[in-house]
Every structure is written in C-alpha cells, then in structure tokens.
N, C-alpha and C positions, 0 to 999 in steps of 0.2 A: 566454443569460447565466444565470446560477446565481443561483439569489432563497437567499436565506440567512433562515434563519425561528427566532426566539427560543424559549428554551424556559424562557418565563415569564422570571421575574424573575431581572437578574443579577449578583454584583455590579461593579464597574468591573475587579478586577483578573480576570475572566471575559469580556476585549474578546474580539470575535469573530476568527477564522480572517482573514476578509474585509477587516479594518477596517486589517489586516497585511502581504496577499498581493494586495488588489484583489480584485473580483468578477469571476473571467471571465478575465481577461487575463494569466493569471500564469503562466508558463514558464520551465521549466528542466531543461539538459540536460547530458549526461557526453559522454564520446566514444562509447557506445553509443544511450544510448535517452537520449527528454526525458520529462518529464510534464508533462499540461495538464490544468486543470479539466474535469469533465463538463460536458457541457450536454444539455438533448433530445435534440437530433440525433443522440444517441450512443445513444439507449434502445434499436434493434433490435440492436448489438451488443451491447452489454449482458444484455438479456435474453438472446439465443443462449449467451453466457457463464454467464450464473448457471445457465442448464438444462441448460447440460453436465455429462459425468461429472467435469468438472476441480473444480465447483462442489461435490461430494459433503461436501466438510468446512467447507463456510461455511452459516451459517443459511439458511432458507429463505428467498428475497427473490422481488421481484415472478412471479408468474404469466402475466402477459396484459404484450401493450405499452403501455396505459394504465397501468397499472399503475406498470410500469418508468418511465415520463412523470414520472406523479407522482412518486415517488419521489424524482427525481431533483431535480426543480423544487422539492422543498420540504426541503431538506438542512435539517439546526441548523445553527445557527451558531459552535458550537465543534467541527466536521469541516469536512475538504476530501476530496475524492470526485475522484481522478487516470485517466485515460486515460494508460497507459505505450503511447508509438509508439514504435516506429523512425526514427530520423532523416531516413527516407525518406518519412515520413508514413504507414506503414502501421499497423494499431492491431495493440498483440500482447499486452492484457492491461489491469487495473486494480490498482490499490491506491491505498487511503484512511490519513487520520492523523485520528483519532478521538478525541474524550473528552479534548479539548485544554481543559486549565484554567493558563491563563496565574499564576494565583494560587499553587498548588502546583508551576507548572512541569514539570505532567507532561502525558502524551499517549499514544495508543494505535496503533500501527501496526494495520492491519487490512482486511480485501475483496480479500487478496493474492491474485489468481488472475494468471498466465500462459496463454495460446492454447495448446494441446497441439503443433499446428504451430510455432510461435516456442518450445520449452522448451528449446532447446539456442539457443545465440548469446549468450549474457550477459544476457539482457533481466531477467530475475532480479534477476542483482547489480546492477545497473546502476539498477534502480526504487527496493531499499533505498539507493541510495549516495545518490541524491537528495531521498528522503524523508527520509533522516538528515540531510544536510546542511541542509533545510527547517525542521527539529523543533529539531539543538541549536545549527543557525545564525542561521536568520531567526529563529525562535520565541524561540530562546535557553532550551527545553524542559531540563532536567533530568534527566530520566528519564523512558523509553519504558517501556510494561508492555503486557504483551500478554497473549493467553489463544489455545493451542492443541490440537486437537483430542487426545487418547491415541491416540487410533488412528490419528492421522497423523502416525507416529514418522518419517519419512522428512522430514517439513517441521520437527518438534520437534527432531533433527538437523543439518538443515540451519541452522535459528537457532541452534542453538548453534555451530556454525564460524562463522558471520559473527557472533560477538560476544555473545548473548543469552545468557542466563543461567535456567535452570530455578532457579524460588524454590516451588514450591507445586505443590499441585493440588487437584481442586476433589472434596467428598465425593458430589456427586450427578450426574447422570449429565444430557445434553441431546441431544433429539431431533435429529438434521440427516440431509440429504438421504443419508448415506452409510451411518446409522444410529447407534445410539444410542451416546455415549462421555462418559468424563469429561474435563474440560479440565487442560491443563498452563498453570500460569500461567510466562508469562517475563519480563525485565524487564532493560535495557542504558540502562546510566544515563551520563552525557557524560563523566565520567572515563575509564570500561572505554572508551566509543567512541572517544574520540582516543587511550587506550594501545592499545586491540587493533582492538579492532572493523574502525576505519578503514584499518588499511595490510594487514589480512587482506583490506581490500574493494577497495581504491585494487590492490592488489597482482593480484586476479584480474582487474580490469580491466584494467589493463595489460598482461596476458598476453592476456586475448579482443582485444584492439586490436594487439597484435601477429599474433594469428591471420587479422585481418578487413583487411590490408592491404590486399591484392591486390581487395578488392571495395569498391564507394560506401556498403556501409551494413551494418548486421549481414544485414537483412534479406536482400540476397542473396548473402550467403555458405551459405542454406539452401537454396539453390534446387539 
C-alpha cells in the first residue's frame, strides 16, 4: 500500500491526493488501458523503466532497487504515482499527477513514460484520458501545467494535439539522462479540456477500439 508522507506543514485547502482517491485501492479504466497506484511490488519494473532509453527525458530517478523501494514508499502527499496496464493486466508504462494544490486548483501531469514494446496500441492516449478525467473530475483541478523537455519536440507536439498549450520556457538549461535542455512549459486548463482537449482524445480512442475489436485487449493486438 502507498504511505503518503507530508511535506511539513499544510494548509486544509492543500488535503492530500489520498484523503480523495483512497490509499491503494483506487482504479480506473477506459476501453483501452486502467491506472492503478504504485506500490513496492512494482519497484523492479520501475526501475527497468526509468533505466531505459525511453527514460532519457525524465530526471534522473532511483539507481539501485532499494532505491526505487524507497522512493516509492515514501511519495508526498499531494502526487499519485499510476501503473498504466492493459486491461489484460500487463504493465505498459507509468505516469504521475504532481504538485496537486487543491487550493489553487491546479496540478502537474508528469513520469509519463510508455514500454518501447506497448508504444503503438493507444496506451498513450488512453493514460492521459484518465488522468484528465482524475485531475478535472474527481479533483475538480483547474488547470494542468506541465514542463517539457526542448529537445523532446516529438512529446512537446504530441501535447499539443491532445490539448496543451505551449505558455513559456525556461532561461536555463537541466541536466537529464538524455542531456542537457531547456524546458518547455505547457498548461491545459478545464475549459480548453472539455472544448478541445477531450473529443480530440475520446475521439482517438474510439478509433484504437474500433481497431482492437477482433482481440481481448490492446495488449494482444501487438502480438
């Protein structure tokens, strides 16, 4: 189970993740993929994941699987930290909702990595359509702001077809596994998501669920 751990002092309209979603036990799914909280048990694929080359544009995270353990075991309390599976139960990925301040109503999408294996099947669109429905449903979030790498104009792209919005960038420069870049700030606020965002996202799903008839899960339609 996921220990959710304070960061100092907070105030009431800064309730946690957890106090919202439950610790552990909270899922939800589309017609392609669900997400479930992390727990331990997840720390050797995890690790395998952050040490891949898929990992190259996310900061540098656990080394060792203790490491990954802890990590894990000791989230804040305003993040949730998702295992994106397959409805078949196979794991094809993570992503996190970060820097969640129920006060200002905003939040952070972010840890977005996919399995190089799973990159084709929707499992993509499919992890944002529920982390958005998460953030400006259950949360009742406001606005999503994110920060992405410059030199990974292919993902800076891709948010912007499902919805995000390039507001910024950042004057100085951060180290990551892929090398050194400035960030692109983006930001998709619950207006833009229910005029654009969502039937650009509801709409590719329905197309990959038309493609994925003929099989029980996205997952083996790659096979």
């Amino acid at each position: 189970m996921l220990t959710w751990v304070p960061e100092g002092e907070k105030s009431a309209a800064a309730l946690s993740i957890a106090a919202l979603i439950g610790n552990g036990d909270w899922v939800a799914e589309n017609t392609i993929a669900r997400l479930r909280l992390i727990t331990t048990a997840d720390a050797q694929t995890m690790l395998t994941w952050r040490m891949s080359d898929r990992a190259g544009f996310l900061h540098r995270g656990a080394q060792n699987l203790q490491d990954q353990m802890n990590w894990i075991s000791t989230r804040n309390r305003n993040e949730a930290n998702f295992i994106v599976e397959c409805l078949c139960g196979e794991q094809v990925g993570t992503i996190s909702l970060i820097k969640v301040d129920l006060g200002s109503a905003s939040g952070e999408p972010a840890r977005f990595l996919i399995d190089r294996k799973f990159s084709r099947g929707g499992f993509a669109v499919a992890a944002i359509e529920i982390l958005y429905r998460l953030a400006f449903g259950v949360l009742e979030l406001t606005r999503l702001d994110g920060t992405i790498a410059e030199t990974n104009m292919r993902m800076v792209r891709w948010q912007e077809h499902f919805g995000m919005e390039i507001v910024g960038a950042s004057d100085f420069f951060e180290d990551l596994p892929a090398g050194e870049s400035r960030m692109v700030f983006v930001s998709l606020t619950k207006s833009r998501y229910a005029d654009v965002a969502s039937k650009i996202i509801n709409a590719h799903l329905e197309m990959q669920a038309a493609l994925m008839e003929r099989w029980d899960c996205a997952c083996s339609s790659l096979e």
